[in-house]
C-alpha positions in Angstrom: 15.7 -14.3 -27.3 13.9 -11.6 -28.9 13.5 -10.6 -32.3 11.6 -7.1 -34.1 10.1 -7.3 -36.9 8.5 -4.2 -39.5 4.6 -5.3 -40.1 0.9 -4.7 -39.6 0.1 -6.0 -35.7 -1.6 -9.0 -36.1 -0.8 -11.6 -33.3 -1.3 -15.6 -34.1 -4.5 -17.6 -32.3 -1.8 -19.2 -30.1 0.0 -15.7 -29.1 -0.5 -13.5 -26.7 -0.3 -9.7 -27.3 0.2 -6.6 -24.7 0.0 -3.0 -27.3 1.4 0.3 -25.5 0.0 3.3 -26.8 1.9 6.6 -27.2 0.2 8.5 -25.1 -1.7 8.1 -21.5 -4.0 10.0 -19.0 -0.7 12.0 -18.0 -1.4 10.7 -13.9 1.9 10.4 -12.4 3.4 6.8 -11.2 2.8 6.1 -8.0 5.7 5.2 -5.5 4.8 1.5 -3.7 7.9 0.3 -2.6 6.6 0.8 0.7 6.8 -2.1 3.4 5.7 -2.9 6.6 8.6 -3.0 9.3 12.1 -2.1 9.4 15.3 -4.8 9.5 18.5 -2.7 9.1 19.8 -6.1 7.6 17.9 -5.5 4.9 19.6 -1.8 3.9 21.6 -3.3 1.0 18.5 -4.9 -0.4 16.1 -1.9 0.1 18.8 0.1 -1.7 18.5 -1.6 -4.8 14.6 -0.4 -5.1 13.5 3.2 -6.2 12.8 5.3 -2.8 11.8 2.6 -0.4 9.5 3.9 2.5 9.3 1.5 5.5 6.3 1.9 8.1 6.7 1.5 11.8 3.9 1.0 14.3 3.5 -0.7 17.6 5.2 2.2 19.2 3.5 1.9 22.7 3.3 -1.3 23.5 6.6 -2.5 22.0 9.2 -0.2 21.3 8.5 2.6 23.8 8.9 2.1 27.6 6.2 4.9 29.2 5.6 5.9 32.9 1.9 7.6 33.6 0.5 8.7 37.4 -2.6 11.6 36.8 -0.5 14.0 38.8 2.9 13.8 37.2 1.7 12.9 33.6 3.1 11.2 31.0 6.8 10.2 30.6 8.3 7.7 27.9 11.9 6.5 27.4 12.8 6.8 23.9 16.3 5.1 24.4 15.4 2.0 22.3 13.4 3.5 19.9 16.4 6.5 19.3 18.5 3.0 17.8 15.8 2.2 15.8 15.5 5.9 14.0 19.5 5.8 13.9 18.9 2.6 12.0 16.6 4.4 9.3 18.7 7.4 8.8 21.6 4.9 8.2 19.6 3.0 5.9 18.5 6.3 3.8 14.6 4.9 3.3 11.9 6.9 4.5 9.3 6.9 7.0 6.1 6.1 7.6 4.9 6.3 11.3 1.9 4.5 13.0 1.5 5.6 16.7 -0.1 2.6 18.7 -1.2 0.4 20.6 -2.0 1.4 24.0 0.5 1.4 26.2 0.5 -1.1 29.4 0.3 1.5 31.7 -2.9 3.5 29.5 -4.8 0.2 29.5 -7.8 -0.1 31.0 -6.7 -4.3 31.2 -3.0 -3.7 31.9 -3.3 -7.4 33.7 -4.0 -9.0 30.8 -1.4 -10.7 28.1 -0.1 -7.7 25.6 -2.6 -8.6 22.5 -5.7 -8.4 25.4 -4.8 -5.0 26.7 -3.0 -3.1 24.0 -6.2 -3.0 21.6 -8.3 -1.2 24.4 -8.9 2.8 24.6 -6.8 4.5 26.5 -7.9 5.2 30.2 -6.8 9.1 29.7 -6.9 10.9 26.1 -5.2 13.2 27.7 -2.5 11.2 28.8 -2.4 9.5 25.1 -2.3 13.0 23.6 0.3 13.9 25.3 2.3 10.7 24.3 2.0 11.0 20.6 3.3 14.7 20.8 6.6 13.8 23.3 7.0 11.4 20.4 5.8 13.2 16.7 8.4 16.3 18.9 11.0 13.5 19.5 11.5 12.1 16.2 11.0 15.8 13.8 12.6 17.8 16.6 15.1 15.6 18.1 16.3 13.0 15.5 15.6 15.3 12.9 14.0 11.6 11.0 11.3 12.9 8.3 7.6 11.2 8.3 6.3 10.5 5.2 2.8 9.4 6.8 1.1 9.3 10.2 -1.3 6.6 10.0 -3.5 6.2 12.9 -3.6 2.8 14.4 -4.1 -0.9 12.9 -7.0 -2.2 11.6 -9.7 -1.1 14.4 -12.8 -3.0 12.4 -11.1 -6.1 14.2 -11.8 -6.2 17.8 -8.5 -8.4 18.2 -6.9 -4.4 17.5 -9.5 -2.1 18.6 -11.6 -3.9 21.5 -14.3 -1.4 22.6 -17.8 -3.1 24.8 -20.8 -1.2 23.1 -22.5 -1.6 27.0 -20.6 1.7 28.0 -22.6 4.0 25.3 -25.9 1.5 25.6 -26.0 1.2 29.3 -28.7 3.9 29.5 -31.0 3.1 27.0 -30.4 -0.1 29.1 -31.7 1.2 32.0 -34.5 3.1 30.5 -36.0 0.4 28.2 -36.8 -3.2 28.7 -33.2 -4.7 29.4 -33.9 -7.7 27.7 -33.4 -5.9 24.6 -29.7 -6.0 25.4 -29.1 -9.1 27.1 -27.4 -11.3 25.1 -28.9 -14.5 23.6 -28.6 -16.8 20.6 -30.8 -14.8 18.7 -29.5 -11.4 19.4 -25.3 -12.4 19.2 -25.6 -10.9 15.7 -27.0 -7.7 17.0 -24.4 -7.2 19.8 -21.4 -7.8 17.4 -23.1 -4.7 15.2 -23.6 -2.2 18.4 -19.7 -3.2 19.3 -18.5 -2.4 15.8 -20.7 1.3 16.0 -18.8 1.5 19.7 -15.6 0.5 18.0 -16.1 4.0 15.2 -16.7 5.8 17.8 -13.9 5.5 20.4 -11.9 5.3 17.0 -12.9 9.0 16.1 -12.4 10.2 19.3 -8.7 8.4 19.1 -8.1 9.9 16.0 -9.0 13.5 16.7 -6.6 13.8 19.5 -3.9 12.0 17.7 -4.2 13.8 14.9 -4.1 17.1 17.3 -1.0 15.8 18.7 0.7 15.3 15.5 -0.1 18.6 13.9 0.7 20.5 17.2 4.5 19.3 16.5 4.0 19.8 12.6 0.8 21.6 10.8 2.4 20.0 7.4 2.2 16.4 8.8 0.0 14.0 6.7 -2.1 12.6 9.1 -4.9 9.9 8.0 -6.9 6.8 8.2 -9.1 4.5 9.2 -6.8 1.5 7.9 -9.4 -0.9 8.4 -8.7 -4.7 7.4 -10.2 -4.4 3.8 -12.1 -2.0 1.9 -14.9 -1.9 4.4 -17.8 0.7 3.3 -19.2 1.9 6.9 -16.0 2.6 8.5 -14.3 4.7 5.0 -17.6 6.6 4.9 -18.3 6.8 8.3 -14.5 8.2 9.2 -14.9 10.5 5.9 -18.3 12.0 7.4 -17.2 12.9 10.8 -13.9 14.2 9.7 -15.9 16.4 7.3 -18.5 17.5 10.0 -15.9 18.0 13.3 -13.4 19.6 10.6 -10.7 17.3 11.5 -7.7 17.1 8.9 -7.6 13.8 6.8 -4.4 13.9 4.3 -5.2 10.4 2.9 -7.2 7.7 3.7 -6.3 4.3 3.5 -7.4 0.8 4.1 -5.6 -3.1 4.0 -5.6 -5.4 1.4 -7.5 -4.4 -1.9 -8.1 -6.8 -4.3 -7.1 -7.9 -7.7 -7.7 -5.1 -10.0 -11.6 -5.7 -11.6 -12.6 -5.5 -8.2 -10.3 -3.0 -6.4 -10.7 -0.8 -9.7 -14.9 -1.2 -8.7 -14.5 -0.4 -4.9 -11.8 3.1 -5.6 -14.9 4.0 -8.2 -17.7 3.3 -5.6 -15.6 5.3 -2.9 -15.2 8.3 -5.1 -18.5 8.5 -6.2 -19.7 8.3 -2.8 -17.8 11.4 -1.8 -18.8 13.4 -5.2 -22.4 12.6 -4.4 -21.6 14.5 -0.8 -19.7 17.1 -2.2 -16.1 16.1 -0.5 -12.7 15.6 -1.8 -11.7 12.6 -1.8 -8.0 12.6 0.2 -5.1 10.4 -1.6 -5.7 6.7 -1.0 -3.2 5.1 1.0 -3.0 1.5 1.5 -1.1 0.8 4.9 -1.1 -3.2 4.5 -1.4 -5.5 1.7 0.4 -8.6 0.5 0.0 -11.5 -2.4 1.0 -14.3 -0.9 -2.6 -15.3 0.6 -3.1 -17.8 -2.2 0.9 -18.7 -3.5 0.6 -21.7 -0.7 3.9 -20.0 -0.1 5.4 -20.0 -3.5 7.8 -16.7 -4.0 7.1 -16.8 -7.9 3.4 -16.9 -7.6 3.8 -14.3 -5.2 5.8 -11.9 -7.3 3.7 -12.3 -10.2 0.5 -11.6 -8.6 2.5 -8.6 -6.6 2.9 -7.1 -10.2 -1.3 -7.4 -10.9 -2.5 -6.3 -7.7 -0.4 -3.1 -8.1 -0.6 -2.5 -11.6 -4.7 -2.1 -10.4 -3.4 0.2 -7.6 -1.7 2.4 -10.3 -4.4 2.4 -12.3 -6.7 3.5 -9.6 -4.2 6.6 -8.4 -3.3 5.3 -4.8 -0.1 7.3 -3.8 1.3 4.8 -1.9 1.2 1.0 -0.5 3.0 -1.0 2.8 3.4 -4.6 1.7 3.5 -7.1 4.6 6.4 -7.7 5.1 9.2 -6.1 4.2 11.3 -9.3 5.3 9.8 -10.8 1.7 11.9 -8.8 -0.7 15.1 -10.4 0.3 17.1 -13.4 2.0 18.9 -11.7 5.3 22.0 -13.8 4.8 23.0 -13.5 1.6 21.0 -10.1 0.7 20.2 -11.2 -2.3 16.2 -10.2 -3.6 13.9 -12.7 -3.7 11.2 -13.0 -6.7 9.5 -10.8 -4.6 12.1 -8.0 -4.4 12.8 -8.0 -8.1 9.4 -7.4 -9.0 9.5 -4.0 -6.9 12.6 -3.2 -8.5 11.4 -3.5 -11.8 7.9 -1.7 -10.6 10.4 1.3 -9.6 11.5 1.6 -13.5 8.5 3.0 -14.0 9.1 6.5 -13.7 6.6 9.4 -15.5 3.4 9.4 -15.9 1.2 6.4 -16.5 1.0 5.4 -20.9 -2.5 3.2 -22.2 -1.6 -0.1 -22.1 -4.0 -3.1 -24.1 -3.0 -6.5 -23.8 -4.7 -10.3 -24.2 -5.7 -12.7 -21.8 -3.3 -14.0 -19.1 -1.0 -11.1 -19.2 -0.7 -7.7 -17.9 1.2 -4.6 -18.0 1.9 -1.0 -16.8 3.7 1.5 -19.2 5.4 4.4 -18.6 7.2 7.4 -20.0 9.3 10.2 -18.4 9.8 13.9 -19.3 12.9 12.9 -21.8 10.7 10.4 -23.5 12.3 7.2 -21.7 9.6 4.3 -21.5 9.7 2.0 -19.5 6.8 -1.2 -19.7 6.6 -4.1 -16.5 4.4 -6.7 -17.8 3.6 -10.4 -16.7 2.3 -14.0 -17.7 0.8 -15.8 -15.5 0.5 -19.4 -17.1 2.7 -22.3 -16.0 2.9 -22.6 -20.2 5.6 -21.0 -22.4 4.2 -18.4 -25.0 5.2 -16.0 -27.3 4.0 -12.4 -26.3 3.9 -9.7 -29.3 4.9 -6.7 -28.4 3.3 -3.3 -29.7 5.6 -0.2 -29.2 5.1 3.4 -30.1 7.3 4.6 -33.2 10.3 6.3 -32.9 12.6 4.4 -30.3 15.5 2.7 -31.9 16.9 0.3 -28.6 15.7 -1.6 -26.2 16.6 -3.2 -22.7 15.1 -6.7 -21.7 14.6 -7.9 -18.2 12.6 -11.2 -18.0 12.8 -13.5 -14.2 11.1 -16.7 -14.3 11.1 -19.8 -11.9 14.1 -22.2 -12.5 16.3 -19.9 -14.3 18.2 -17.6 -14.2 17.5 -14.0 -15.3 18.2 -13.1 -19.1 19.0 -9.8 -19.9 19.4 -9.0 -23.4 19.2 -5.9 -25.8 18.3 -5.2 -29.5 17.9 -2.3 -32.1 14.3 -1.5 -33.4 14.2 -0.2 -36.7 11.9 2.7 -37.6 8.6 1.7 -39.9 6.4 4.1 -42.1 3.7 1.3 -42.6 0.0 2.0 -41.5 -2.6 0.3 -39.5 -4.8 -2.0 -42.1 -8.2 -1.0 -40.6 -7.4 2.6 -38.9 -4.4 4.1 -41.5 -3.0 5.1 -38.2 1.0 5.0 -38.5 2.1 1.0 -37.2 4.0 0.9 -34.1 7.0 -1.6 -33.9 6.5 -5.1 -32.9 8.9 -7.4 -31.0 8.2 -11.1 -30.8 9.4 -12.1 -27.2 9.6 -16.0 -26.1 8.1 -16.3 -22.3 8.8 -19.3 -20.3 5.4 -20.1 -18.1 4.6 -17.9 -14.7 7.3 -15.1 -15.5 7.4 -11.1 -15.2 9.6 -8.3 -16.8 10.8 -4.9 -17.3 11.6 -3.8 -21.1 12.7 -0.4 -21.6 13.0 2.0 -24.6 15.9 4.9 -23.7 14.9 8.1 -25.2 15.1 8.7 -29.0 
């Protein structure tokens, strides 16, 4: 399976090469085995990952019964949604906590089906206020169930989510101008959809400030944060960063859905931190709240689970803290329990452990390194090509075994391990010291986790 040879790196036209230097930018892994929904089915499963977080949102309109009247307040039965915390602290994953939508009885529509009038403001900010501090009190105070992150609402750049009619903040330049400005027509559709996306960041901040409020009233150390818009999205991140910053509102990460694959995520993190140096801010830790890769597998696990391992080597590389993958019902078969592609790749992404080691590596495949305080390193990597190849490996000096991994469609998993044998040649061009090579054979669209135990 795998063989290590002692000679100058040099790989052959028709081999691919990854190279792992010895040392790195010293930026800690981050942890993404975080997933979107909670199945207590799924607790064997999510125990075989490194410290799995699961997020939970769709509180009000769901999970939580709640009663409102203006004089007697607001009053929610947290019954059913006590079995569901009992389910996480049995589980032993973390949580991540999303309060929303709006409740039937805080909707403005509450005749409406549930995905017309949950994605309206509430009718009383008050009345929501209140809510989110019975339950940020229930779940700290009460169950005693840690929050990892409090993520405010879903995606409210979609109307379908956050549904808010510009006409309530335009009605009196309506009145005082020529109304046919805001009548709608063919020609001014356009224009209407950009005054209800304004309305939408608007009710959105005033949403957030009170939520956040209610969070921090129960717990000042809470990590609070958003926008979570569908996709990187420049006017809501900057427009949510600005008005946090002017109203002095706390923001303990900001996050968004769905990055893309790492050129151009890697481009968007850069734009976004530049954008706040240029205004003098700190930028908060990225979270991303939703993401997924099987938008183009046509439903293929193993196309899924090797461009899982791309997308978040670029989240890695670009710092974010943490990542929800959608859903967590794709790391494993509920029956059985066993992983899927899918899972295995996140258990081999929770190897790494350390801080992050400069990885270089050919065309078509890709790979994250890693090394802890005692020295153990630990390398994910994978090829994306239907066709076999041979990968050359480039390892630092000084380890002497090594563990093999390698999944791939229509077989079964091969784990092997070897001895590597210490070399005192030098580097042709640079005179450097050579680092050890290890020829590995890789079957077409595969992934793996090699790891080198501390000298």
């Amino acid at each position: 399976m795998a063989e290590q040879e002692q000679q100058v790196f040099a790989a052959a036209p028709d081999t691919h090469w990854l190279e792992v230097l010895p040392s790195g930018d010293g930026v800690p892994i981050p942890n993404l085995a975080g997933f979107v929904y909670f199945d207590e089915r799924l607790t064997g499963p999510l125990g075989q990952l490194h410290d799995p977080i699961v997020g939970i949102g769709q509180l009000f309109d769901l999970r939580i019964p709640v009663e409102y009247s203006p004089d007697e307040g607001i009053r929610a039965d947290f019954t059913d949604f006590g079995e569901v915390l009992n389910g996480i602290t049995r589980s032993g994953v973390r949580l991540a906590l999303g309060p929303g939508f709006t409740p039937e009885i805080l909707s403005p529509t509450p005749y409406l089906d549930n995905s017309l009038r949950r994605n309206k403001p509430p009718i009383s900010y008050k009345a929501w206020e209140d809510l989110v501090y019975q339950t940020v009190r229930y779940v700290l105070e009460e169950k005693k169930v840690q929050v990892a992150y409090w993520p405010v609402w879903n995606e409210p750049d979609f109307g379908m989510f956050w549904d808010v009619d510009h006409r309530r903040y335009t009605h009196g330049a309506a009145t005082a101008r020529n109304p046919e400005l805001w009548n709608p027509s063919p020609i001014r559709q356009a224009a209407a959809g950009q005054l209800n996306e304004i309305a939408r960041l608007i009710e959105y901040m005033k949403l957030y400030e009170v939520t956040a409020r209610a969070i921090k009233r129960v717990d000042p150390r809470a990590r609070v944060g958003g926008p979570s818009p569908s996709s990187f999205n420049r006017r809501w991140l900057t427009a949510f960063l600005n008005h946090s910053a002017e109203q002095n509102l706390p923001v303990d990460f900001i996050s968004w859905h769905y990055p893309q694959y790492p050129e151009e995520h890697k481009k968007n993190v850069q734009w976004l931190r530049n954008w706040a140096v240029q205004r003098g801010m700190v930028l908060p830790p990225i979270v991303i709240t939703e993401w997924n890769a099987n938008r183009g597998s046509g439903g293929d696990p193993w196309i899924e689970a090797v461009d899982l391992i791309e997308i978040a080597i670029g989240m890695i590389e670009t710092n974010v803290e943490a990542a929800f993958y959608y859903t967590v019902g794709n790391i494993a078969d509920v029956e059985s329990g066993m992983l899927t592609p899918v899972g295995q790749a996140f258990k081999i992404l929770g190897q790494l452990q350390g801080t992050r080691l400069t990885c270089n590596t050919s065309s078509e495949i890709m790979g994250i390194a890693a090394k802890d305080t005692t020295g153990h390193l630990s390398l994910v990597f994978r090829h994306w090509n239907q066709s076999p190849t041979t990968l050359q490996l480039r390892l630092p000096d000084g380890y002497t075994t090594y563990t093999l991994s390698l999944f791939s469609e229509n077989r079964p998993p091969i784990h092997s391990n070897g001895l590597l044998t210490a070399t005192s040649t030098t580097h042709q061009r640079t005179n450097a010291p050579t680092h050890q090579l290890l020829h590995l054979s890789l079957p077409g669209r595969s992934f793996g986790l090699l790891t080198l135990p501390s000298p």
